[in-house]
C-alpha positions in Angstrom: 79.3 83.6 104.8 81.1 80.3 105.6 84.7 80.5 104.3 86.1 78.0 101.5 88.9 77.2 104.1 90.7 78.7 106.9 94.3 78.9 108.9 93.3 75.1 110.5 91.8 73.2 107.7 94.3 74.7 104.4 97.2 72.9 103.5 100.4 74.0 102.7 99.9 72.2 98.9 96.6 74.1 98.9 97.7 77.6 99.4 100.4 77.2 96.6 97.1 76.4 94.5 95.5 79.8 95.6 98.5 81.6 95.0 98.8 80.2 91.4 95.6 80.7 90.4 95.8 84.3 92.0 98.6 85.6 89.8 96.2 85.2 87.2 94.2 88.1 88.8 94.8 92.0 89.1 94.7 93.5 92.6 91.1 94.1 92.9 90.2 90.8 91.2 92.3 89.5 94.1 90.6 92.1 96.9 86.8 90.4 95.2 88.2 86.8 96.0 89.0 88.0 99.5 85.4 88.8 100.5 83.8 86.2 98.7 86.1 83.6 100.6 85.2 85.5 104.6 82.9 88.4 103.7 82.9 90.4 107.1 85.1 88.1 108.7 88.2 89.4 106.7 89.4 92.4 108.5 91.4 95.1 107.1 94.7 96.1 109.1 95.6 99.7 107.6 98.8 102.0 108.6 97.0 104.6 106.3 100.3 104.8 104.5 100.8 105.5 100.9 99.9 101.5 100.5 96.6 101.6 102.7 95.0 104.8 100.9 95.2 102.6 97.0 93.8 99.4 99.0 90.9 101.5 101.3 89.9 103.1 97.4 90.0 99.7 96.3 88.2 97.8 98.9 85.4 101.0 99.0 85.1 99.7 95.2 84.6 95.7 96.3 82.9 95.8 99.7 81.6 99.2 100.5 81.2 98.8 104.5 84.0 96.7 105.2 85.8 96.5 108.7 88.9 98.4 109.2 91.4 98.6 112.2 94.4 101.5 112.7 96.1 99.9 115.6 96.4 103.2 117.8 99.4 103.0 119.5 98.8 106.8 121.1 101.9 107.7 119.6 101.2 108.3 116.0 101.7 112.1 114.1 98.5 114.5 114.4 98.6 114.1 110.6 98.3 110.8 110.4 94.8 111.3 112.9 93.6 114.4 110.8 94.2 111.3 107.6 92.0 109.3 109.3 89.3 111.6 110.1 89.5 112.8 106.1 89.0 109.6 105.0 85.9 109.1 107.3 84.2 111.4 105.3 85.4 110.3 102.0 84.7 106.8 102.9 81.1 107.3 105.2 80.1 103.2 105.2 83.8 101.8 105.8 83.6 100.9 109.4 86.6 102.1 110.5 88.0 100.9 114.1 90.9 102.4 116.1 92.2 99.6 118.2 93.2 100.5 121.6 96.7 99.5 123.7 96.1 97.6 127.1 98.0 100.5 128.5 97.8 104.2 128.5 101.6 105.7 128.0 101.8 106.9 131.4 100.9 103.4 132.6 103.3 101.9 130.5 105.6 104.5 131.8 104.9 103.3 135.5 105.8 99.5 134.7 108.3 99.6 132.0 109.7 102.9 132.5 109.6 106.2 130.5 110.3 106.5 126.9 110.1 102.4 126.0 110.2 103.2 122.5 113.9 104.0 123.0 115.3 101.5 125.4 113.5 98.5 124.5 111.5 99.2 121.7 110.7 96.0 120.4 108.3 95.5 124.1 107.1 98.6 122.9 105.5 97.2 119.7 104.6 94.1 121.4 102.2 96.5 123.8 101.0 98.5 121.5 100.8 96.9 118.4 101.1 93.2 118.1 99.2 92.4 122.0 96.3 94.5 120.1 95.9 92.9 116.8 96.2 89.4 118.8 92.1 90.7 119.9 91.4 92.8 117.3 92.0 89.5 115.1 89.9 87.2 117.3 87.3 85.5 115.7 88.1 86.7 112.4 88.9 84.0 109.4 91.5 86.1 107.6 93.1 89.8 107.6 94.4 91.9 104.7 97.5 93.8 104.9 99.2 96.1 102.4 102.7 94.5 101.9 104.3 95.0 99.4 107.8 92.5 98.0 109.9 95.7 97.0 109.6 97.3 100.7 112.3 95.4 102.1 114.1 91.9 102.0 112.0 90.3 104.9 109.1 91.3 102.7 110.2 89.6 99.6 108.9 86.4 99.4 105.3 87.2 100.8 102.3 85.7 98.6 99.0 86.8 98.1 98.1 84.6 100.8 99.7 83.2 103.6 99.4 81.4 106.4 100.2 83.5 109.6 101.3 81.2 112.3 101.9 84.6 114.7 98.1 85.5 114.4 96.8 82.5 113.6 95.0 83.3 110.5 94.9 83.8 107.2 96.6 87.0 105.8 95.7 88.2 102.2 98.1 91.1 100.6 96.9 92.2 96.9 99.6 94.5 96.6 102.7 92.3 96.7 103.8 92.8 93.3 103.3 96.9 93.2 106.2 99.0 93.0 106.5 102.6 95.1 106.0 104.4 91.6 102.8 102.3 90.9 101.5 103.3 94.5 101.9 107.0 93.9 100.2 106.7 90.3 97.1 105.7 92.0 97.1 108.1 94.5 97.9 110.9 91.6 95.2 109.1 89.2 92.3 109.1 91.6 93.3 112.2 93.9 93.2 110.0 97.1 93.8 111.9 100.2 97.4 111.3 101.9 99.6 111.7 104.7 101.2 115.1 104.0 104.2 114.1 105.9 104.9 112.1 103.1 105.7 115.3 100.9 108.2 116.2 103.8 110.9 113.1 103.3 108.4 110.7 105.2 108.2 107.8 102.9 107.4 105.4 105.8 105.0 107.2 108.6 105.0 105.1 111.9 104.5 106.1 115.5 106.2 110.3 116.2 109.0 108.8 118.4 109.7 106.1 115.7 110.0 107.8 112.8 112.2 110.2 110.7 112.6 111.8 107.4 114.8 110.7 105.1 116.4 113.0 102.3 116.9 111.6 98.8 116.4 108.3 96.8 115.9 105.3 99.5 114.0 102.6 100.0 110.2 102.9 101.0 110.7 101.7 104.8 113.6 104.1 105.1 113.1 106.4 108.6 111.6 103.5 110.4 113.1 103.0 114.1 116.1 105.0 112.9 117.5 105.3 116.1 117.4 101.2 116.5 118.6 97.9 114.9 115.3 97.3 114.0 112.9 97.2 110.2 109.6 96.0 111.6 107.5 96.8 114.2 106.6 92.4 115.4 103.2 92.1 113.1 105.0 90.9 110.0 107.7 89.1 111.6 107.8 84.8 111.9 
């Protein structure tokens, strides 16, 4: 399917366009553009958070066997594995894709030192994260992503679709304007499978090292990197 446009031919003019016309839309009115513009080109980044279980449902509901990548960093909670394998079966034509690291943890041990995550753990994410999507993205048009504005302030002004100069690409999130509540009503409404660790204080679920619970009210990216001056892992970032 040849794409309408892509990250070298749009305009800046012509993605306000798009993003007008898409406000129009709900989410999976905006999911259905998506695949008519790139088809199997578009490629489906998922955390299998809270956020990626309502867009898989969705995107099951649009394009039945559509590509999607969990960037395995090697470091992520057994539950968030067992998630994937349970949605697998739930999901038997999604063609789901666990995206390997360059490096296994004892070799990044051997050139960057144990424990990365802690000392430098931006070069962590760059290894295991952002280095992978850089290939996992090649040759694709465009890549969805779950963002939503309410997560945080660096997420606030993302549209519908954007122009991502780190990857290159086109990046398409339908969920922009969902709220945490919302999320959860979907999950609740269709009985979508879910990390437990979310009913345990997880509302964010990132790499083991990473990540902590957080007790009471806070935002939805609360617990990430708690141990460093950091909010996002590289992919979303200018």
């Amino acid at each position: 399917m040849a794409a309408s446009f892509s990250y070298t031919t749009v305009t800046e003019e012509e993605l306000a366009g798009i993003n007008r016309q898409l406000e129009q839309k709900d989410t999976l009115e905006v999911i259905k553009w998506a695949y008519d513009q790139w088809g199997k080109e578009l490629i489906y980044a998922c955390s299998f958070g809270a956020e990626g279980m309502v867009l898989i449902d969705m995107i099951s509901k649009v394009k039945a066997d559509a590509k999607v990548i969990f960037l395995d960093t090697h470091l992520h909670f057994k539950e968030t594995y067992d998630l994937i394998e349970e949605v697998k079966q739930r999901y038997p034509q999604l063609r789901i894709e666990l995206i390997q690291p360059d490096l296994s943890l004892e070799e990044q041990a051997k050139q960057y030192g144990d424990q990365l995550w802690v000392h430098h753990p931006d070069q962590c994410c760059r290894l295991r994260k952002i280095i992978p999507l850089h290939k996992a993205l090649t040759g694709a048009a465009a890549w969805m992503s779950g963002l939503r504005r309410e997560q945080s302030p660096t997420r606030a002004h993302v549209q519908f679709v954007n122009l991502d100069h780190k990857f290159q690409s086109i990046k398409v999130c339908p969920l922009i304007h969902w709220t945490w509540e919302e999320v959860w009503l979907y999950i609740r409404s269709f009985n979508l499978p879910y990390n437990p660790l979310h009913d345990q204080d997880y509302p964010s679920i990132g790499c083991e090292p990473c990540t902590l619970p957080v007790k009471g009210e806070g935002d939805s990216r609360a617990g990430r990197w708690a141990h460093a001056n950091k909010i996002e892992c590289g992919l979303h970032s200018p």
